[in-house]
C-alpha positions, 0 to 999 in steps of 0.5 A, spaced: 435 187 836 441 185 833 442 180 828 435 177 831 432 171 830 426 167 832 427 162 836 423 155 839 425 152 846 422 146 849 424 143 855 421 136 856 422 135 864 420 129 868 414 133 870 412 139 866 414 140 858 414 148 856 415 152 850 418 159 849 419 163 842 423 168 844 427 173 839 434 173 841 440 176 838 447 176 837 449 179 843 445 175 848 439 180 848 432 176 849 424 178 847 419 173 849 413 172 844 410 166 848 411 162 853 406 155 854 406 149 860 403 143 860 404 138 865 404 132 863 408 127 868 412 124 862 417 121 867 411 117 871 414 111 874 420 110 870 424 111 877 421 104 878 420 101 872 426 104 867 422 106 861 417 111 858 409 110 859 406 109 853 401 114 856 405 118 858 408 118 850 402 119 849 400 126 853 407 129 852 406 128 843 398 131 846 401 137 848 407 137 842 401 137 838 399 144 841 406 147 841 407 145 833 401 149 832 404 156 837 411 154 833 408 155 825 404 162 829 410 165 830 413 163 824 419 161 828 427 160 824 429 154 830 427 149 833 431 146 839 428 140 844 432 139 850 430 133 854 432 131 861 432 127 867 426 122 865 428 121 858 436 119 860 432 114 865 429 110 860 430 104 856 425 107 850 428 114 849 430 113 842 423 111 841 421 116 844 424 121 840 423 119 834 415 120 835 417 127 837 420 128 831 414 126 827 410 131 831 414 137 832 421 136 826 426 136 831 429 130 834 430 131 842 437 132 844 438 128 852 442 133 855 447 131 861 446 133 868 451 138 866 449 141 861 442 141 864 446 145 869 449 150 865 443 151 862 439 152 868 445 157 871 444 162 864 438 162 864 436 164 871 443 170 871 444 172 865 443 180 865 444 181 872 449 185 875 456 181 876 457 177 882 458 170 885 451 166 886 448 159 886 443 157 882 437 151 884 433 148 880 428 142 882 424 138 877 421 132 877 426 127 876 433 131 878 435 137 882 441 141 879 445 145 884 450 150 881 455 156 883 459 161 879 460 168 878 462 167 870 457 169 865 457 164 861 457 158 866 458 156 873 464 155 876 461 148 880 455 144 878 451 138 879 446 134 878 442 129 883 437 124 881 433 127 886 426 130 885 419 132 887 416 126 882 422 121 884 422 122 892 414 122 891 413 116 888 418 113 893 416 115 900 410 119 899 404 113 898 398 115 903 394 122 903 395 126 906 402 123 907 403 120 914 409 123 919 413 116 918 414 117 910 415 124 911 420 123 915 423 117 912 423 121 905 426 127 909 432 122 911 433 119 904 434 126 902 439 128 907 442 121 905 443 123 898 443 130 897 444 133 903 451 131 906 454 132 899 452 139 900 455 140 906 462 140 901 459 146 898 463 154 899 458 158 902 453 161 898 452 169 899 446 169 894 441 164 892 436 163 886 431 159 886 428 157 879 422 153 876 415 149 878 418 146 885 421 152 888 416 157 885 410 154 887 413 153 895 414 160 894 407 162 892 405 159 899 411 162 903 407 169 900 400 167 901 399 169 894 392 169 892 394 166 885 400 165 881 403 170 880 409 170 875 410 178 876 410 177 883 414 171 884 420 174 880 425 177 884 421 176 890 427 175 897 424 170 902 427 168 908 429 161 909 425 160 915 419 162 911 421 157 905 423 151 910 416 153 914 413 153 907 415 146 904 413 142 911 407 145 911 406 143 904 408 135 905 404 135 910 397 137 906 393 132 903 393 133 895 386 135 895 388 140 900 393 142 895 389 143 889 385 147 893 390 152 894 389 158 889 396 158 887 397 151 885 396 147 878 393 141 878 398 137 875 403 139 881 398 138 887 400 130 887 408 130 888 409 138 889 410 134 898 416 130 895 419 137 891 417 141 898 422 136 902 428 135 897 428 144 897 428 143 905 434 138 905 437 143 901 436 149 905 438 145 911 445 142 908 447 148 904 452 152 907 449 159 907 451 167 908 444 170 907 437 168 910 434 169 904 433 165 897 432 170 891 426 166 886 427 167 879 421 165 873 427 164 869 430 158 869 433 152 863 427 155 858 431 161 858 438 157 857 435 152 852 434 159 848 440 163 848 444 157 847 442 159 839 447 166 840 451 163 846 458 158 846 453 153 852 454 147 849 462 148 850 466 145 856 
């Protein structure tokens, strides 16, 4: 590889925090070493209460310590901490980070809803043959949705304060959710989201990346376990996906976490996540009947941002 170096990316999102060391070269090229994921709800109430929990801190700092140890394995050259939606939110984000850099020796960056963006788009096309394409990435606290046909960077962007931790801890309180929550969450997500898609130029090929949409995937596929390999690439209908989400929304958590796909830590929000993927699919002008699902998403972006101009408007 050319002019390698060894590279730590983290993600810290509302839901999940992941790490990827990855060799990465100067002319983009990319070998992952490891790749680790932890759930560990850092965002859990902050729609509601503004700040970070101290037992959220406390779970992601538990997780970081885990990473540290991954990181000095691989003898890693760089480390970079991108934080997202749940830490824009809070109050107490300068403390937080703070605490990150005693654990792990790097300060988190609070990236944009934009940058977020970007990173997302990168990372889920980068290698692929030109083209035009969307990218959607829903997360816990945030969804990012961004078309474009550059290598380097999408043409429209945005970012939603809508997500599968948000929309659950808003409308989601009985298990199983009841058909009045449902729907009124379904509302809100049209209200927020849904209409604002409608301005969108038709998309003719969509790629869906991370937990939320992945995870869908897996029961749209009926796959007997998560199955990376499987997911990545895989074309599925619309109508599959929109059937899927709904049936999942409607399950209670226990049934969900009875499913062999899904991880525990997803089980309790993955309804809100569910019907903010349906919202989208209904509002998005679409010149395909199939969304593509990648398993390369913003971690991927975070690290070839050390090779590649990302950062620049």
């Amino acid at each position: 590889m050319l002019d390698a170096q060894r590279v730590a990316a983290i993600d810290c999102g509302t839901n999940s925090i992941r790490l990827l060391v990855a060799d990465v070269g100067i002319d983009g090229s990319k070998t992952d070493l490891a790749r680790e994921m932890r759930i560990v709800r850092l965002g859990q109430d902050v729609d509601r209460t503004g700040v970070l929990a101290e037992e959220a801190i406390e779970r992601t700092l538990g997780a970081l310590r885990e990473y540290a140890d991954v990181i000095a394995e691989h003898d890693v050259d760089k480390v970079r901490f991108c934080a997202t939606s749940a830490t824009r939110d809070a109050a107490n984000s300068a403390e937080f980070g703070q605490r990150v850099e005693r654990v792990i020796g790097v300060r988190p960056e609070v990236i944009s809803g934009t940058s977020e963006s970007r990173f997302s788009y990168v990372g889920a096309t980068w290698g692929l043959p030109p083209g035009s394409r969307a990218v959607l990435d829903i997360g816990g606290g945030s969804t990012e949705l961004v078309l474009g046909d550059k290598p380097l960077g999408p043409d429209v962007g945005e970012s939603y304060d809508i997500g599968s931790v948000r929309m659950t801890e808003r409308f989601l309180h009985a298990d199983p959710p009841t058909l009045a929550e449902i729907g009124t969450c379904l509302d809100a997500c049209d209200r927020l989201i849904g209409r604002e898609l409608e301005k969108y130029p038709p998309v003719s090929t969509l790629i869906g990346v991370a937990g939320t949409i992945t995870t869908v995937a897996a029961h749209a596929l009926e796959l007997p376990r998560y199955d990376s390999e499987a997911l990545h690439g895989a074309r599925i209908p619309v109508d599959e996906m929109t059937s899927a989400c709904l049936a999942l929304a409607s399950m209670s958590v226990a049934e969900r976490r009875d499913l062999p796909f899904m991880h525990p830590g997803r089980a309790d929000v993955i309804g809100g996540g569910a019907l903010v993927l349906d919202s989208v699919l209904s509002h998005l002008p679409l010149q395909t009947d199939e969304i593509v699902i990648s398993e390369h998403d913003i971690l991927d972006g975070i690290a070839l941002s050390f090779v590649l101009p990302l950062d620049q408007p």
